[in-house]
C-alpha positions in Angstrom: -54.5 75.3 -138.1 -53.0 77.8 -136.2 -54.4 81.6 -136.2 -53.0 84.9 -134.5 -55.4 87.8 -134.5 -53.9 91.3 -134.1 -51.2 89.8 -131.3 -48.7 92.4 -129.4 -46.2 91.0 -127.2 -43.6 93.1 -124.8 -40.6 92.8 -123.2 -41.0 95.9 -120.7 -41.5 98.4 -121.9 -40.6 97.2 -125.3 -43.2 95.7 -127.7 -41.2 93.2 -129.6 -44.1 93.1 -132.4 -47.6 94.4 -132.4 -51.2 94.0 -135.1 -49.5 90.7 -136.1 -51.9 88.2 -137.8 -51.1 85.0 -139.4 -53.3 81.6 -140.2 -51.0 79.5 -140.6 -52.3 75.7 -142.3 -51.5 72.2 -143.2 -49.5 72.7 -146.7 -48.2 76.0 -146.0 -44.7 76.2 -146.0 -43.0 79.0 -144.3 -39.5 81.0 -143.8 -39.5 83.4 -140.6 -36.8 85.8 -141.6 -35.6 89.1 -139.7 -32.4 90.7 -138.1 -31.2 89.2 -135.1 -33.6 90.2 -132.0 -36.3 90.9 -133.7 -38.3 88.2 -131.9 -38.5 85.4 -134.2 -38.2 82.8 -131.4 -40.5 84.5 -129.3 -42.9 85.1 -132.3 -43.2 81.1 -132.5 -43.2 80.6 -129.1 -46.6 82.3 -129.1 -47.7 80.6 -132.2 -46.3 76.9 -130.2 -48.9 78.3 -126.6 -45.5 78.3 -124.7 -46.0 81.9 -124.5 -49.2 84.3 -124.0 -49.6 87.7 -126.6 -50.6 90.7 -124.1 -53.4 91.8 -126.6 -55.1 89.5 -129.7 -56.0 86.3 -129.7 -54.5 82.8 -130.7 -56.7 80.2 -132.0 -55.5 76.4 -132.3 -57.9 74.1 -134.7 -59.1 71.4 -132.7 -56.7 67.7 -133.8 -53.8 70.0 -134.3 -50.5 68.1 -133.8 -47.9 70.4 -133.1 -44.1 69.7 -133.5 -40.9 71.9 -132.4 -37.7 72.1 -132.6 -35.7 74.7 -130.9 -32.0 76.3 -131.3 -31.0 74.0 -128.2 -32.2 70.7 -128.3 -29.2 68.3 -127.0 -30.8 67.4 -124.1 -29.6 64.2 -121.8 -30.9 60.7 -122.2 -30.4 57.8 -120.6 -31.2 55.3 -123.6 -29.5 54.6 -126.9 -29.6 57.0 -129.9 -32.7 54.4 -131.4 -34.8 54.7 -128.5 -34.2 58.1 -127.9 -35.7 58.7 -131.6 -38.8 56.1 -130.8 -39.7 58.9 -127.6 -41.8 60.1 -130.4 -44.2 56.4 -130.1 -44.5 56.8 -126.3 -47.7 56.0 -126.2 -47.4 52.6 -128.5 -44.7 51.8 -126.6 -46.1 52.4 -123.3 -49.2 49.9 -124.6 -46.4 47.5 -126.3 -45.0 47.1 -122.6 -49.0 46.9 -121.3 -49.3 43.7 -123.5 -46.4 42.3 -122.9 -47.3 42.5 -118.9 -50.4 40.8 -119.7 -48.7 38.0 -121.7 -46.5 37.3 -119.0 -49.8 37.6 -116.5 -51.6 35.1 -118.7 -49.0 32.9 -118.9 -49.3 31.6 -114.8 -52.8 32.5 -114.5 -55.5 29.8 -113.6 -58.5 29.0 -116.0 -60.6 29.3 -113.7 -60.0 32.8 -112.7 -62.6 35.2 -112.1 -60.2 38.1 -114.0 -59.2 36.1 -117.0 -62.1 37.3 -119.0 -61.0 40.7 -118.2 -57.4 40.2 -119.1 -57.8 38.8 -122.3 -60.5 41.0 -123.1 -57.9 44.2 -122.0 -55.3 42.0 -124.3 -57.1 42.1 -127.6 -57.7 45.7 -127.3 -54.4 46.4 -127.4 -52.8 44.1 -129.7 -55.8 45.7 -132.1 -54.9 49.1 -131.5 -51.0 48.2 -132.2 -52.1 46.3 -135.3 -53.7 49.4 -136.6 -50.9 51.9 -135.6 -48.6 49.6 -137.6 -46.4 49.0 -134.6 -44.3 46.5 -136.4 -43.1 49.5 -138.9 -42.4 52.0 -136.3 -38.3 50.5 -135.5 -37.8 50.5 -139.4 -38.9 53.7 -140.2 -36.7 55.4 -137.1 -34.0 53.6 -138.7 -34.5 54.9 -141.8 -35.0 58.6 -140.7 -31.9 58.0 -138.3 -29.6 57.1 -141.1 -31.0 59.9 -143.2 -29.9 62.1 -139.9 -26.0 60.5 -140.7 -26.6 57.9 -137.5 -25.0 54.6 -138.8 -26.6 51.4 -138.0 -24.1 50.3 -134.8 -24.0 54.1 -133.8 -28.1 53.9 -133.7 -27.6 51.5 -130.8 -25.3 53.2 -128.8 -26.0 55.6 -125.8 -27.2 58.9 -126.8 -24.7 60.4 -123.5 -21.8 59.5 -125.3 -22.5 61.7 -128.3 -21.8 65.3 -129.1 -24.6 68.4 -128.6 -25.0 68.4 -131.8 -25.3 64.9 -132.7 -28.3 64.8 -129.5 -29.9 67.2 -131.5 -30.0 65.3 -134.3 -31.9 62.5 -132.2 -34.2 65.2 -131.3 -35.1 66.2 -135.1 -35.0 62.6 -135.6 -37.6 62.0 -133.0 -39.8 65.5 -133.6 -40.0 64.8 -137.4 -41.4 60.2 -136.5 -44.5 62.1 -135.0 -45.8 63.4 -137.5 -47.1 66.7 -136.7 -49.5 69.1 -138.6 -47.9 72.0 -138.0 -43.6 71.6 -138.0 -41.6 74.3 -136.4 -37.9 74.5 -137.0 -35.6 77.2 -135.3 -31.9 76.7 -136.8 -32.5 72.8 -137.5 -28.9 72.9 -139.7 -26.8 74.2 -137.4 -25.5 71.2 -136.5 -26.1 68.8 -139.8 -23.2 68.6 -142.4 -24.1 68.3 -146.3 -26.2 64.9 -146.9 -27.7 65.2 -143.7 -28.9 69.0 -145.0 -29.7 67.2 -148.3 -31.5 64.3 -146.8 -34.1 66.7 -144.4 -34.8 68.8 -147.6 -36.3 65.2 -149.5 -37.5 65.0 -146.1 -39.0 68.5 -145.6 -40.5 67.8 -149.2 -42.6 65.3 -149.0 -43.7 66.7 -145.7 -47.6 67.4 -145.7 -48.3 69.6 -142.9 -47.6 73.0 -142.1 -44.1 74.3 -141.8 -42.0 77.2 -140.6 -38.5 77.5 -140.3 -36.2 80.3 -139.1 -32.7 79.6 -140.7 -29.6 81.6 -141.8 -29.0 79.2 -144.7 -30.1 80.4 -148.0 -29.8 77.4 -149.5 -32.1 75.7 -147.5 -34.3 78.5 -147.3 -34.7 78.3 -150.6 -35.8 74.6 -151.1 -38.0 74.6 -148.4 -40.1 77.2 -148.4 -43.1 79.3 -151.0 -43.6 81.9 -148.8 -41.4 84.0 -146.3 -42.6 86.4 -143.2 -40.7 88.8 -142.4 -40.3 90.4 -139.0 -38.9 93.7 -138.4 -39.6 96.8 -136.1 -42.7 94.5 -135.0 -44.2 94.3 -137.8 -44.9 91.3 -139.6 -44.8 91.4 -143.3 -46.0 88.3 -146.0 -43.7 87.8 -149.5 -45.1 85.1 -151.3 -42.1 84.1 -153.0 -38.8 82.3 -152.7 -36.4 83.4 -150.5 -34.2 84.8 -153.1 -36.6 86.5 -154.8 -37.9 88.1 -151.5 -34.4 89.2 -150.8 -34.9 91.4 -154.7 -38.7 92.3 -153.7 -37.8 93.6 -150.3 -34.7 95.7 -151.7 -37.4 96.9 -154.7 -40.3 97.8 -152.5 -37.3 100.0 -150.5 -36.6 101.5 -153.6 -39.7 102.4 -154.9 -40.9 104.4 -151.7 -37.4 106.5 -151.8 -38.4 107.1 -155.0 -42.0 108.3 -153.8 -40.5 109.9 -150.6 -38.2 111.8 -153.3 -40.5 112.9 -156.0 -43.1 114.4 -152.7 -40.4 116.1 -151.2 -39.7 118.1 -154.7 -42.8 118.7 -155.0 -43.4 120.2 -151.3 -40.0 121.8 -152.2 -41.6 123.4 -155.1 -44.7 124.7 -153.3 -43.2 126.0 -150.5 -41.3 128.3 -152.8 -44.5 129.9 -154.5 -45.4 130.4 -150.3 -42.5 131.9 -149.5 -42.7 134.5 -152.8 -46.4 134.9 -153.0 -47.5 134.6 -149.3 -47.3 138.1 -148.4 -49.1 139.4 -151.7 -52.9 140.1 -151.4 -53.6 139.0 -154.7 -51.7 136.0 -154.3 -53.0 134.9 -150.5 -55.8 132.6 -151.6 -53.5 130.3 -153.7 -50.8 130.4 -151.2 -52.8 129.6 -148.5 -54.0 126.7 -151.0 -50.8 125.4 -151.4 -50.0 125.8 -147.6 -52.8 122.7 -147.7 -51.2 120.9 -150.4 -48.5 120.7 -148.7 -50.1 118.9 -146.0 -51.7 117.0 -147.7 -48.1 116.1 -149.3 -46.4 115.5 -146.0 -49.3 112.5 -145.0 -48.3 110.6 -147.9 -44.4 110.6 -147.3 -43.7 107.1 -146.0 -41.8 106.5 -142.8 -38.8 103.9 -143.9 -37.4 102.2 -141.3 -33.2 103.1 -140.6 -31.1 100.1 -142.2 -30.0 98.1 -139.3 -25.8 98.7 -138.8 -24.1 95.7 -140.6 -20.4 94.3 -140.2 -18.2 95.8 -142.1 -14.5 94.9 -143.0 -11.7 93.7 -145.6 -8.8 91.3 -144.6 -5.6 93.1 -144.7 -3.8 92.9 -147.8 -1.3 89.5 -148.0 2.6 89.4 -147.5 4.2 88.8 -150.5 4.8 85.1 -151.2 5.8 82.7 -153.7 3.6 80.3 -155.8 3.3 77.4 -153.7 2.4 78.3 -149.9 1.9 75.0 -148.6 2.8 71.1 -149.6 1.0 67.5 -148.1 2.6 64.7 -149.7 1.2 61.2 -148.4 0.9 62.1 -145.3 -1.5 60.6 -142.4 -2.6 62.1 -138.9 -4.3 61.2 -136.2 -5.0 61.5 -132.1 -3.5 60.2 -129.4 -3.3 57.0 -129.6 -6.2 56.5 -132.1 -6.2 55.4 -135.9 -4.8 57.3 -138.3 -8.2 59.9 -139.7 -6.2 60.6 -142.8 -4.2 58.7 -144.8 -2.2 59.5 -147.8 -3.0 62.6 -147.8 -2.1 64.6 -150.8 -2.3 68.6 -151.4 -0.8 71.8 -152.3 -2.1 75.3 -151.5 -0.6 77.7 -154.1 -1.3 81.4 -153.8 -5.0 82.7 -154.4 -6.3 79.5 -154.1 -9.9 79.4 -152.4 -10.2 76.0 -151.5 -13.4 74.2 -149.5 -13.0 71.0 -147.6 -15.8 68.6 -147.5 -17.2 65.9 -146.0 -19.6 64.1 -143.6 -19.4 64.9 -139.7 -16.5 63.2 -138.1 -14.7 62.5 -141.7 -11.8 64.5 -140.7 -12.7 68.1 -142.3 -10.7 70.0 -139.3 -8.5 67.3 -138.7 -6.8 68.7 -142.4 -7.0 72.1 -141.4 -4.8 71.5 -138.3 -2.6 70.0 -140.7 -2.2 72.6 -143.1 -2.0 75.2 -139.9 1.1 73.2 -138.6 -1.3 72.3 -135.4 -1.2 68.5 -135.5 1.8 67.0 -137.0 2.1 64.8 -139.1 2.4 60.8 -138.4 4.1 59.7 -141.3 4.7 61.9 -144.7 5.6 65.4 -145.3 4.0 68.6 -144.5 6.0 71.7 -145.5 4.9 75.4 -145.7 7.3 78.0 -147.9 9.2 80.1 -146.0 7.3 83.6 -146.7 4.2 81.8 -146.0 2.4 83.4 -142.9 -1.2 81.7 -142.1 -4.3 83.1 -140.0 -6.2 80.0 -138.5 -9.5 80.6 -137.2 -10.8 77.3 -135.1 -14.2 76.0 -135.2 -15.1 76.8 -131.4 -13.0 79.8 -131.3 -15.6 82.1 -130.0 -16.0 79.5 -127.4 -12.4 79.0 -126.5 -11.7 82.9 -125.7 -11.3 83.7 -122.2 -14.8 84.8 -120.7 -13.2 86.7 -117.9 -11.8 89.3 -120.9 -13.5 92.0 -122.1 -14.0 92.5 -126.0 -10.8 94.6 -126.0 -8.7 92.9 -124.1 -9.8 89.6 -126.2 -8.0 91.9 -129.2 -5.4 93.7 -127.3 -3.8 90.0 -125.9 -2.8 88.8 -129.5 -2.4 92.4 -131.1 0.9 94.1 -132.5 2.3 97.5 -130.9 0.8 99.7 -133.8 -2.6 98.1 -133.6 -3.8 99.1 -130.3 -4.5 102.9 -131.0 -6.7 101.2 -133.8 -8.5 98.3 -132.0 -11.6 100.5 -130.7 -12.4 101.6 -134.7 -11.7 97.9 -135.5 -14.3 97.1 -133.0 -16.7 99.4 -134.0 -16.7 97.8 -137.7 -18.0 94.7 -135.7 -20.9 96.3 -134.3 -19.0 97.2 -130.5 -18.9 100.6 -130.0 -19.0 102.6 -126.6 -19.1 101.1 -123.3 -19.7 97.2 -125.4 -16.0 97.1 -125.7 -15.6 96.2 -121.9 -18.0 94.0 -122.0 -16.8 90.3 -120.5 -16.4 87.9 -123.4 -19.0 85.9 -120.7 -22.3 87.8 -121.6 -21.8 87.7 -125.1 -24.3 85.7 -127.5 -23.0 83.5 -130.0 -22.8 85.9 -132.8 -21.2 88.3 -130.9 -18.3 86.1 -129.8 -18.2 85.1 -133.2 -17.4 88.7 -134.5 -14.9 89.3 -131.8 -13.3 86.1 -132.8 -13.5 87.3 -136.2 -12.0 90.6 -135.4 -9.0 88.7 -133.9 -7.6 87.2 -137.3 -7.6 90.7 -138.9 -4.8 91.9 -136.8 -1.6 90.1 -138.8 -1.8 90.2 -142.4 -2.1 86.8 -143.9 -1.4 85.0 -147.2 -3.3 81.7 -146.5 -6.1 82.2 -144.0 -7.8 78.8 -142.5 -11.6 78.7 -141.3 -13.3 76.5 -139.4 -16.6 77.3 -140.1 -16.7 81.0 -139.7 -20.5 81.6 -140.3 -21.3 79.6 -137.3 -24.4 81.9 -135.1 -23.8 85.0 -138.4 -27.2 86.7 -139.1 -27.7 86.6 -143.2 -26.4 90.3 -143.3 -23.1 89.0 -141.3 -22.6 86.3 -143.8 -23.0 88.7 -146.9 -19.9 91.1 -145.4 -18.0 88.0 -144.6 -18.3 86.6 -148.0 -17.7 89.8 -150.0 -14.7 90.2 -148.2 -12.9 86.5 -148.6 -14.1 86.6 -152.1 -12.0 90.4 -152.2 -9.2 88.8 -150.7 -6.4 88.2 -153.0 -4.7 85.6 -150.8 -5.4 82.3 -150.3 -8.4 80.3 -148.3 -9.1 77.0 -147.1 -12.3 76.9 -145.4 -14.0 74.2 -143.5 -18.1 74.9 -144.2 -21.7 73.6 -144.5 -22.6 77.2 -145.7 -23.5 76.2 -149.9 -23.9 79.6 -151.0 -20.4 80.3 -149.4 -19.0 77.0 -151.4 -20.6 78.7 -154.7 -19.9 82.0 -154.3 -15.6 81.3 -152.9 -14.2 78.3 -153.9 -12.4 77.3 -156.9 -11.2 73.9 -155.8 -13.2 71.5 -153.4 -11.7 68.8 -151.5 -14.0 65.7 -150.3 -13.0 64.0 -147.2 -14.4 60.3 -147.5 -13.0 57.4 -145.8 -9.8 59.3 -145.0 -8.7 60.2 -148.1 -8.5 63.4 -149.5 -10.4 63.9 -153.2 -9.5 66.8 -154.8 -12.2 68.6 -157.4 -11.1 70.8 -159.6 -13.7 73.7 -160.2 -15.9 75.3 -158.2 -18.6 74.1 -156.0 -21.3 73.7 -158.7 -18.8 71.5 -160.6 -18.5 69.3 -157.6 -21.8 69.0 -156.9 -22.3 68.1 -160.9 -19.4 65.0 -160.2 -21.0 63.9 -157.0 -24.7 63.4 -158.6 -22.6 61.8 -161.6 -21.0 59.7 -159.7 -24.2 58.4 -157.7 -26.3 58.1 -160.5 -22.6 56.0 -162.1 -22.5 54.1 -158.8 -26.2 53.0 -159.7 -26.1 52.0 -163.2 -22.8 50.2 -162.1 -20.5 52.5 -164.4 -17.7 54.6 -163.7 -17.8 58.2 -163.3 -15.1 60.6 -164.4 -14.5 64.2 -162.5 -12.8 63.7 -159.7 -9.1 62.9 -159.4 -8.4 61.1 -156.1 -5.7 63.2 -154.1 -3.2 59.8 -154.4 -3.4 58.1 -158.0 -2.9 54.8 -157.1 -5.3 51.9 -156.6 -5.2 51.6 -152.8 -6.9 55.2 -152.7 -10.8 54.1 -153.2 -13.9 56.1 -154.2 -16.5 57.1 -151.7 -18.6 53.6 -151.2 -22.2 53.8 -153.3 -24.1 53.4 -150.2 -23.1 56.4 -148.5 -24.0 58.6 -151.5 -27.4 60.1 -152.2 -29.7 57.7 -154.6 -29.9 58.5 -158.2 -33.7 58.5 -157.3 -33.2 61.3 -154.9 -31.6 63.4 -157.5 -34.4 63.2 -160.1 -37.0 64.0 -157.7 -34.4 67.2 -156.6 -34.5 67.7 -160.6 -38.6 67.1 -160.5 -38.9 70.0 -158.0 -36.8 72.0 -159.9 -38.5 71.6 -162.9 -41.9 72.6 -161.2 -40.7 75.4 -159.3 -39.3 77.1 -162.2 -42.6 76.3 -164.2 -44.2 78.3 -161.3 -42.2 80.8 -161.5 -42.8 81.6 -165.1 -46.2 81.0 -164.8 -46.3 84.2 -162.4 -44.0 86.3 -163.8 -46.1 85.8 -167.4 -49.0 86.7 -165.8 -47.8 89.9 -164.3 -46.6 90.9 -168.1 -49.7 90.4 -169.3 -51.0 92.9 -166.6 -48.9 95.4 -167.3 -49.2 95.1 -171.1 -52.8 96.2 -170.6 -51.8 98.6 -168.2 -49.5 100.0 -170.6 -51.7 100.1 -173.1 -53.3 103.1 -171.5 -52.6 106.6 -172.4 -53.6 107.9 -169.0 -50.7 105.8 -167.2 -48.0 108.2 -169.1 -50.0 111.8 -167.8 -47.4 110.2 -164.7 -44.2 110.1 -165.6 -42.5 108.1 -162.4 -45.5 105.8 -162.5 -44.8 105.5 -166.4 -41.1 104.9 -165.8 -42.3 102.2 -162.8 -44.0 99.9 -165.1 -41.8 100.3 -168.2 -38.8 98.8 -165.5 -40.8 96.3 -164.1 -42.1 95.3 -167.5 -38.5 95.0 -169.1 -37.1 93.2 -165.9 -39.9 90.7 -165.8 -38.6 89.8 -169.9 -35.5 89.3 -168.9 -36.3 87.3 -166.0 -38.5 85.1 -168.4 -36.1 84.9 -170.4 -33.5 83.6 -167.7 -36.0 80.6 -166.4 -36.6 79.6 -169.9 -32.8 78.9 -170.3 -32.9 76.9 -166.9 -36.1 75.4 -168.0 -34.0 74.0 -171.1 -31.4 72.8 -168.6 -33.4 70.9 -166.9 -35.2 68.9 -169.6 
C-alpha cells in the first residue's frame, strides 16, 4: 500500500499540485487522466519515491513490491530479447549461477576436504530455495508473456540491440510485468503495442491482482482496465469512481450543474442589488437594504470558482477537389525493399470516393508498407497500381513529426511546403494548433512530441485533398487532440485510409477494414465492430475446426490463405472478454438502480419541489438514469 497525505510538489515557483491524498492498495485499479502538463508523470514519480513532495507525507506499507514502467523504456542490452525479459529473476538467476559454481567446485574437490561440509551444505540451501521459487517455470512463463507481447519464438532468442525502441520496450513490459509487483505503474504502456498485443495485456492486466495505475490516451484501454479514474487538473486531484467513459459524462455533468448554480446565484444577487439600488437611499427602506447588502454576500461565497476550459485544437480538412468514383486501383500487386522479400503479395484494392478505410494488422505485417503503395511512394514490383487522373492525395507518414527539419521554426516547417495564397494565412492556421505569438519561431528542435505532431498535422491542411493517407496520426495527441482530429476526418467528405492502433478511431471512422496477415490483404466490409465480430468468429471457427464466413480475402483464389489459427486470440480468451463484460454491466446496473431508488424517496418529498432547480435536478437525473437502465439491459440481453 502506498499512501500520500496532503502532498504539494513545485516546479519554481509553480506548484504543479497541492492537498493531494491518495491510498492507493492491492486490487485497486486506477486511470490517472489530465491535460497534458498537468503533472501526471511527476505525480507517480512521487507515489514510485523517485521524487520527494515539498510538504505531506508518503507512506510505503512495509513488503510492497513496486513495478514501473515509464513513457521511455527502450533501453540497451547486451543479451537476447529472452534474457532481457528474465532481468526480472535476477536474484534466482544470480543463485542458479551460485549452484552451478558449486557443482563444478564439487566436482574436483577431495573427500577429504575440510570445506566440503560447507559446500554442500551452501549447495542444498540453494537448490531448496530454487525448488521453492519454481525456478524450473520461470523460462516458460517469460515465454509465454513474450509471445503474448507479439515476440515470436526465434525472435525471443535474438539480441535485444537489433530491435526497434519500441519493440525494447516491449522487453521492458515484458520483464516489469514476470515480477510480480503489488503495486503496477504504467505511463503510455500502448504506445508502442499494435492490436493483440493491446488485447493480450488487457487479459493480462485482468487477471492482475495488485494495485494498478495507468496514464494512457487510449480510451479503449482505459476503459477495460480500470474502476476508478483520478483526475488531475490545476493541482488538484479529484476521485470518479467510475469507468472512464462514464467519468468523461460525470465530469461534463458536474460542470454543468455548478454553471447552473453559478447562474441561478448571480440572478438572484442581480435581483437584490436592484431593491439596493431603488431602496438604499430611503429611510424607511435602509434596514432591509442594508439586509440585502448582506445577502448578497453571503451570495457571492457560494458562487463556485470553475476552472477556464483548457484551449483545444481546432480545425476541418479543406473541402476535396472534385473527382470521380474510383480514386485509386491495386490489382495483384506485390512490394517490397531493397533487395528483401516481397511484404505483400497479390495485393488487391480499390479506394473509391468517401471511402474511410482502416488498415490492420500485427507490427511489421506491412500496414505502412500499403500506404506507400496507395501514395505512389514505393512502386510496385510486379502488378498494377493506378490512381485516376483528378485524384490528388495528402500523405501523412508515421514519423513525420520526427522527419521535419529541427533547425526550422514552426512557420517555416508550413511556409516550405505552402501555396502563394496560404502564407498571409499560416499564423491563424497555427494558432488553431495551439501556436500563437512568439511559439511560431520556435525551432521544430524544442518541440515535444505532441507539438511536432500538430505542426505536422497542420502541414497536410495546406492542399486540398480527395484521399488523405495517415500513418498513425494520434501518435503523442492528448484525449482532447484526438476528439478534434476524429470529428474532423469523420466531417470530411473525401476519402481516408488510415494506418492506426487507436480502436475508438476504427469505430468511430471506418467503413471498410483491411487486415494485413501474412502478406495478403483481407478486406472487411463494414465497420470496425463488424470486423472485430468476424475476427472472434473466426477464432472461435478456427477452434471448433469450422469455417468462418465474413471476410472476403482481397484475391479469391485458393493460394490467398486465412490468418493461421495460432496467431489468433483463443476462443477461451474471448469468453472470459465476454465474462467481464457481463459483470461489468451487472455492476453497472446494480449502481445506477440503486441511485433510482434514492431519488424515488427523495422525490417523494414535497419539500424537494419548494426548489425549483433542485426539483428540475433530480427529475433529469431520475429520467437519465431509466434510460441508461434501460440501455444496459439491452446489452445485458446481448451478452447472454
Amino acid at each position: 500500500m502506498i499512501q500520500l497525505q496532503d502532498v504539494r510538489y513545485a516546479i519554481a515557483d509553480r506548484a504543479l499540485f497541492q492537498g493531494v491524498s491518495w491510498v492507493l492498495s492491492p486490487g485497486d485499479r486506477c486511470a490517472l487522466v489530465g491535460p497534458n502538463g498537468a503533472g501526471k508523470t511527476t505525480l507517480l514519480r512521487v507515489l514510485l519515491g523517485e521524487l520527494r513532495p515539498d510538504a505531506g507525507a508518503r507512506v510505503l506499507a512495509r513488503g510492497t513490491r513496486l513495478g514501473y514502467l515509464p513513457q521511455e523504456a527502450a533501453e540497451r542490452f547486451d543479451g537476447t530479447v529472452l534474457e532481457r525479459a528474465m532481468e526480472a529473476h535476477r536474484e534466482l538467476l544470480a543463485m542458479r549461477e551460485e549452484l552451478d559454481a558449486l557443482h563444478q567446485r564439487l566436482q574436483g574437490i577431495a573427500p577429504d576436504d575440510p570445506h566440503l561440509g560447507a559446500l554442500l551444505e551452501r549447495a542444498g540451501e540453494v537448490q531448496h530455495h530454487l525448488e521453492l521459487e519454481d525456478e524450473h517455470a520461470l523460462e516458460p512463463e517469460a515465454r509465454r508473456v513474450l509471445s503474448g507481447l507479439g515476440f515470436s519464438r526465434r525472435d525471443q532468442d535474438r539480441p535485444l540491440a537489433e530491435f526497434s525502441g519500441g519493440w525494447r520496450m516491449r522487453a521492458a513490459l515484458a520483464a516489469l510485468l514476470l515480477t510480480d509487483p503489488t503495486l503496477l505503474f504504467l505511463d503510455e504502456p500502448t504506445n508502442h503495442l499494435d492490436l493483440p498485443a493491446m488485447e493480450w495485456l488487457e487479459d493480462y492486466l485482468e487477471d492482475f491482482h495488485g494495485g494498478l495505475v495507468v496514464v494512457s490516451h487510449d480510451r479503449v484501454f482505459l476503459d477495460r482496465v480500470a474502476r476508478e479514474v483520478l483526475e488531475l487538473d490545476h493541482g488538484q486531484l479529484t476521485a470518479f469512481p467510475m469507468t472512464f467513459t462514464r467519468y468523461l459524462e460525470e465530469r461534463e455533468l458536474r460542470r454543468e450543474q455548478v454553471e447552473a448554480h453559478n447562474e441561478q446565484v448571480e440572478k438572484r444577487i442581480a435581483q437584490l442589488q436592484r431593491f439596493v439600488e431603488r431602496f438604499g437611499a430611503k429611510n424607511t427602506k435602509a434596514t432591509q437594504a442594508q439586509s440585502k447588502r448582506k445577502m448578497i454576500e453571503r451570495l457571492r461565497e457560494q458562487r463556485v470558482v470553475l476552472p477556464r476550459r483548457p484551449r483545444g485544437i481546432r480545425f476541418h480538412f479543406p473541402d476535396p477537389p472534385h473527382a470521380g468514383r474510383l480514386l485509386l486501383r491495386i490489382e495483384d500487386a506485390s512490394a517490397g525493399y531493397a533487395t528483401g522479400p516481397d511484404v505483400l503479395r497479390e495485393v488487391r484494392v480499390e479506394i473509391a470516393r468517401g471511402d474511410k478505410v482502416a488498415i490492420v494488422g500485427a507490427n511489421g505485417a506491412g500496414k505502412t508498407t500499403l500506404l506507400r503503395l496507395l501514395a505512389g511512394l514505393l512502386p510496385p514490383r510486379s502488378g498494377v497500381c493506378e490512381s485516376w487522373p483528378h485524384t490528388r492525395s495528402a500523405y501523412f507518414a508515421q514519423h513525420a513529426a520526427e522527419s521535419m527539419d529541427g533547425t526550422a521554426t514552426v512557420i517555416g516547417a508550413l511556409e516550405e511546403m505552402s501555396p502563394p495564397e496560404w502564407r498571409p494565412r499560416l499564423r491563424s492556421l497555427l494558432g488553431n494548433f495551439l501556436f500563437s505569438g512568439d511559439d511560431v519561431f520556435k525551432p521544430i528542435r524544442v518541440l515535444s512530441g505532441g507539438e511536432r505532431q500538430r505542426v505536422a498535422l497542420a502541414r497536410i491542411l495546406l492542399e486540398p485533398a480527395n484521399l488523405i493517407l495517415l500513418d498513425e496520426p494520434t501518435h503523442h495527441l492528448d484525449l482532447a487532440g484526438k476528439e478534434v482530429l476524429e470529428g474532423a476526418l469523420e466531417q470530411y467528405p473525401g476519402a481516408i485510409v488510415v494506418v492506426t492502433h487507436d480502436r475508438s478511431l476504427m469505430a468511430r471512422l471506418a467503413t471498410r477494414v483491411v487486415e494485413i496477415t501474412e502478406g495478403r490483404a483481407v478486406v472487411f466490409p463494414g465497420g470496425y465492430d463488424d470486423y472485430e465480430s468476424s475476427r472472434v468468429a473466426r477464432a472461435r471457427a478456427a477452434e471448433d475446426g469450422r469455417a468462418a464466413p465474413g471476410a472476403r480475402v482481397a484475391r479469391a483464389t485458393p493460394s490467398a490463405p486465412a490468418p493461421r489459427a495460432k496467431e489468433r486470440p483463443p476462443a477461451a480468451a474471448d469468453r472470459r472478454r465476454t465474462a467481464r463484460e457481463l459483470e461489468r454491466v451487472e455492476r453497472e446496473i446494480e449502481q445506477r438502480e440503486a441511485r433510482l431508488r434514492e431519488l424515488e424517496v427523495e422525490l417523494a418529498d414535497p419539500e424537494v419541489y419548494h426548489d425549483g432547480a433542485r426539483a428540475r435536478e433530480r427529475i433529469a437525473e431520475f429520467e437519465r438514469l431509466r434510460a441508461e437502465i434501460e440501455s444496459l439491459w439491452q446489452r445485458l440481453g446481448e451478452l447472454a
